[in-house]
N, C-alpha and C positions, 0 to 999 in steps of 0.2 A: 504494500500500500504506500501511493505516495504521500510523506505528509509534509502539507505546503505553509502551513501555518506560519506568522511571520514571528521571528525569534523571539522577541519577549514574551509574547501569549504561549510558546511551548510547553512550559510546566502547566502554566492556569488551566489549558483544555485538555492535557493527556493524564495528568496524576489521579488514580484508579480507574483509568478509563480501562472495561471488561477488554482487553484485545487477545484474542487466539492465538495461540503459541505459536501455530502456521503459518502467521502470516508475518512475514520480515516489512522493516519498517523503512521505508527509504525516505531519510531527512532530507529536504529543498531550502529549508531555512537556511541564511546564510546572516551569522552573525555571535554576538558572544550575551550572553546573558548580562542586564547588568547588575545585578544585586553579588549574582556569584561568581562573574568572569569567569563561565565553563560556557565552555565550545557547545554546540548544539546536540554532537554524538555523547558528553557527558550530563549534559542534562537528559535528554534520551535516556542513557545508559541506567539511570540515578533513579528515574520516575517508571520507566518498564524495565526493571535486571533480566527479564524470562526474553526479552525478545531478543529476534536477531536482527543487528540494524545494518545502515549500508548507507553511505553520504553523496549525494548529489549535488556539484558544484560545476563552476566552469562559463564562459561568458556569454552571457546569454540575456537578454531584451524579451521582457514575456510576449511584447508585442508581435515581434518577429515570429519567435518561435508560434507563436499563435496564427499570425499566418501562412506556414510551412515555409518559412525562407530557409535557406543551409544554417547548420548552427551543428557545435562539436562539444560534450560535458565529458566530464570525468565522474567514474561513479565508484566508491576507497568503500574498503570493506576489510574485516580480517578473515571474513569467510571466503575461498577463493569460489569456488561452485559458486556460492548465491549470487557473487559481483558477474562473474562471466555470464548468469542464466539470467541477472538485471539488464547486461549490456546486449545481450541477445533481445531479450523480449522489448527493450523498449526503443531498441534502433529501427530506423528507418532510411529514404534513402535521402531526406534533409537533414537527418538527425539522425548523428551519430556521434554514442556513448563510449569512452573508453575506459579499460579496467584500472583499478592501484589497488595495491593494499595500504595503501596509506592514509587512512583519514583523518590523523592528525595536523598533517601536514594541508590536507584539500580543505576541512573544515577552517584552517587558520587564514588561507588563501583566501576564502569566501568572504570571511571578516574584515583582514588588516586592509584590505584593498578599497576599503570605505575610507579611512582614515589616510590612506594615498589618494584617495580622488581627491576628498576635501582640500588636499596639501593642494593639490595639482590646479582645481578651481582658484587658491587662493594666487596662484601665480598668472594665471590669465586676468583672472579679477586685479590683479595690483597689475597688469603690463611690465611684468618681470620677463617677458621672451619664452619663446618656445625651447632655446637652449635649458634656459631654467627649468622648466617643464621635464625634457630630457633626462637632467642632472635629477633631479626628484626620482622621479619612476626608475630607472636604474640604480641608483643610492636605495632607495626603497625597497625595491627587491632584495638587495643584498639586506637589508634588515631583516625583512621577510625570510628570507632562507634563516639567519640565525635565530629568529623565533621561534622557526619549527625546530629546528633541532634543540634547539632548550626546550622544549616541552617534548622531545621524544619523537617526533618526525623525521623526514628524510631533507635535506636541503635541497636536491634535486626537485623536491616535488611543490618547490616553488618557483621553480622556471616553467613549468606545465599548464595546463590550462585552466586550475583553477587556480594558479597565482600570475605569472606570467599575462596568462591571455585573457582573467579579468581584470586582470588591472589595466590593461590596455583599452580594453574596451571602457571600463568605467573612466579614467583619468583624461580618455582624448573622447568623448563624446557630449555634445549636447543634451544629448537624451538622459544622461547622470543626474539622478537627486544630488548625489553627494557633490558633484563639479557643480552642479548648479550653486550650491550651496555653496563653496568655498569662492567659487567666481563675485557673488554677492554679497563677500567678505568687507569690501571697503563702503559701505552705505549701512544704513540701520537692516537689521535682519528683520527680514517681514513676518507677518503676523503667524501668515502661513504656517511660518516653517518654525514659530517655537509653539505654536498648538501640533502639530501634525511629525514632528521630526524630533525622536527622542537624540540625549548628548551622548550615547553611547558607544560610537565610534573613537570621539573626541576623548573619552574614559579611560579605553583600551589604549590610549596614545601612550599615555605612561602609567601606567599598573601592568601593564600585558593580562596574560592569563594563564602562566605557573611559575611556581615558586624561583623555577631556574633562570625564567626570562627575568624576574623583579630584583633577583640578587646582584644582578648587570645594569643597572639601567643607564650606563655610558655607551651600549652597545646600539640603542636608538634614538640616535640623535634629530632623527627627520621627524620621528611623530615625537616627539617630545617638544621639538619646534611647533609642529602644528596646534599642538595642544598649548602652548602658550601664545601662540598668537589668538589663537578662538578666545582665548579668556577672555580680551581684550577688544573683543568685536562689540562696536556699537548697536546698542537695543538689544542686546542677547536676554 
């Protein structure tokens, strides 16, 4: 079953919800919790222990995919069957799934890459150059890679497409909440977007989300940036 539920609401609707041991869960949320900065397969993991889960990430526009345009996800699991019989059953031939066993690394992809956009908006928004932009998303990644690997991930599995290839898509597109939203960094922030757009991206800048990442925290210097210039955004 897929569940699409959007990251904060995942504990509120699944904790004792009756679910069949049969049926494996395949997380879509892409994000960190904010009360407990766990990844969305540990909340998962925390509120169903009986199930078998599997994480869906990778860059993707529901729009799009909505109206069958080409589009490529990754789908981490540590069951290898269940992820290869997820990437079989749900490919098509605009949509195609590929396996990891990594969802440590995929779930942190789906997250930090918010907190890259935002950076990435804030440099369009202030007319810092595309070079800037560049320097960001690259530097960025490379934090990314060391995330996952302090929390027990693969660093490679953040050059792939659900770190790599969403960050790309979220940080250079219009169609980004999160670039929107850093783009409209130097004007008062609209009303919109502190009813409708929690600061949890902005959170994860500097806490991360385990022990190994917070005992470093010289190791991310871009969201640590990002997170003290939001402080500082007018009307927030």
């Amino acid at each position: 079953m897929l569940v699409a539920l959007p990251a904060q609401h995942l504990r509120e609707h699944l904790t004792g919800l009756a679910w069949p041991a049969s049926i494996a869960a395949v997380i879509c949320a892409k994000g960190i919790e904010r009360d407990s900065l766990k990844s969305m397969p540990e909340v998962m993991a925390e509120i169903q222990p009986a199930l078998s889960l599997a994480m869906l990430s990778g860059p993707t526009f529901a729009g799009e995919v909505a109206r069958g345009l080409p589009a490529a996800v990754v789908i981490a699991g540590r069951d290898n069957a269940l992820v290869e019989g997820l990437t079989a059953a749900l490919a098509t031939p605009e949509f195609r799934p590929y396996a990891s066993d990594d969802p440590v690394g995929v779930a942190l992809g789906g997250a930090v890459k918010n907190v890259l956009a935002i950076g990435c908006g804030i440099v369009v928004g202030r007319g810092l150059g595309e070079n800037a932009r560049a320097a960001l998303l690259t530097r960025g990644l490379a934090e990314l890679a060391r995330l996952v690997a302090a929390c027990g991930g693969r660093r490679e599995t953040a050059m792939g497409l659900s770190g790599a290839g969403d960050l790309i898509l979220t940080a250079t597109s219009a169609q980004s909440r999160n670039t929107s939203l850093g783009v409209a960094s130097d004007r008062a922030w609209p009303r919109a977007w502190r009813v409708r757009r929690p600061w949890w991206p902005l959170r994860i800048a500097t806490t991360w989300t385990c022990p190994s990442a917070r005992r470093s925290p010289r190791s991310w210097p871009g969201a640590t940036s990002i997170r003290n210039y939001a402080a500082c955004w007018p009307g927030r």
